[in-house]
C-alpha positions in Angstrom: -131.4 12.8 18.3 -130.0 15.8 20.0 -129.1 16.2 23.7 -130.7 18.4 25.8 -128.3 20.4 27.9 -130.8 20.0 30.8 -131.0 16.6 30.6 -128.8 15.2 33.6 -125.7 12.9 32.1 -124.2 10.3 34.4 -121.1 9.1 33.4 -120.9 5.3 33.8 -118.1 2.5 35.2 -114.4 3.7 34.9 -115.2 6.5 32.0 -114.3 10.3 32.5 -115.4 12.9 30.1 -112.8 15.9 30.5 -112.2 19.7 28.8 -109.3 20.5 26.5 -108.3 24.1 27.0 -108.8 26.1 24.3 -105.7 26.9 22.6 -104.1 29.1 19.8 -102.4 25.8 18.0 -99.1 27.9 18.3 -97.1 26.6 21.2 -93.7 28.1 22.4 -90.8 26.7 23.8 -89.1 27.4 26.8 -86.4 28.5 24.8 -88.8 30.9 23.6 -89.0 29.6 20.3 -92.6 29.4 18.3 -93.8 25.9 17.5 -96.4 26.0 14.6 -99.4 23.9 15.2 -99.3 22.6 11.8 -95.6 21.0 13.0 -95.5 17.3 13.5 -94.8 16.1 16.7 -94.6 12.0 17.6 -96.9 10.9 20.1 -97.6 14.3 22.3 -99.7 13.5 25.0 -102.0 16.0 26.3 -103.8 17.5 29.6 -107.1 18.1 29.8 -109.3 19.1 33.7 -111.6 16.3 34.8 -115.2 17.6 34.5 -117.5 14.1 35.3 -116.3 11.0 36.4 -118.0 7.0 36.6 -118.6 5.4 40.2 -115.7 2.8 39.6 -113.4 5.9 39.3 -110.6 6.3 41.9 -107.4 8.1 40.9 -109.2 11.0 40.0 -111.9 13.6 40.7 -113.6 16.3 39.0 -111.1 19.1 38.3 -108.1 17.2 38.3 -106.2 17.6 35.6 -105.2 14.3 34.2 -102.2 13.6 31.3 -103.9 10.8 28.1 -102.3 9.9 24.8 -104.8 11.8 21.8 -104.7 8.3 20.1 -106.8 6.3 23.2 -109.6 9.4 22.9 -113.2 9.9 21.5 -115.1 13.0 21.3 -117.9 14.1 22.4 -120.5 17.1 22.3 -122.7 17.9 25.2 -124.9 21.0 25.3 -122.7 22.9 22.1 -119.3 21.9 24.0 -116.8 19.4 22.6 -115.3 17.0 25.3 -112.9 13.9 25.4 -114.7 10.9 27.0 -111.5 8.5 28.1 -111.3 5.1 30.1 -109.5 5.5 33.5 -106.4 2.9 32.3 -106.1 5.5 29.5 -104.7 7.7 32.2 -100.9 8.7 32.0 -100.8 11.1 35.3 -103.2 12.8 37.2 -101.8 16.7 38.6 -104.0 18.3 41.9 -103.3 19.9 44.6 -104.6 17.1 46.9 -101.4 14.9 46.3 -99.1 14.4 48.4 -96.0 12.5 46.5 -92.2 12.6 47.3 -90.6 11.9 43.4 -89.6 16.0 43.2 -91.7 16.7 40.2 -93.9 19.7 40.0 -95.8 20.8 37.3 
């Protein structure tokens, strides 16, 4: 059975369902040197922007961008559009301008 796009999804308990940005697989360092995407890396984890969130959900809200090991993930399509549905313990960090913290980091 397909899903409608038009069919109204809500997103249940502590479950978020975020966006990867699209990206070339090529990543570069700050050194400036060119990481292939076909190079192993151990345990990246990876940010991805909040897009619908459960009722039970507090440390985040949609847009956030929020940091999730690739291994606790499953994907999802909705209307054409591949997602990442992930529990809220899955959570590493979660980045947005709304947070006020005093540990010096800034990404």
């Amino acid at each position: 059975m397909a899903v409608d796009e038009k069919l109204p999804i809500k997103m249940l308990n502590d479950r978020l369902l975020v966006k990867i940005p699209d990206k070339d697989g090529e990543r570069r360092s700050s050194g400036g040197i060119v990481i292939p995407a076909t190079a192993q890396i151990a345990k990246r984890l990876v940010w991805a922007e909040v897009v619908a969130l459960g009722q039970n959900v507090r440390s985040a809200e949609v847009g956030d961008q929020v940091l999730f090991s690739p291994d606790d993930r499953y994907e999802v399509e909705v209307g054409g559009k591949d997602f990442v549905m992930l529990r809220e313990r899955d959570l590493h960090a979660v980045a947005a301008t709304r947070i006020e913290t005093n540990t010096g980091l800034y990404l």
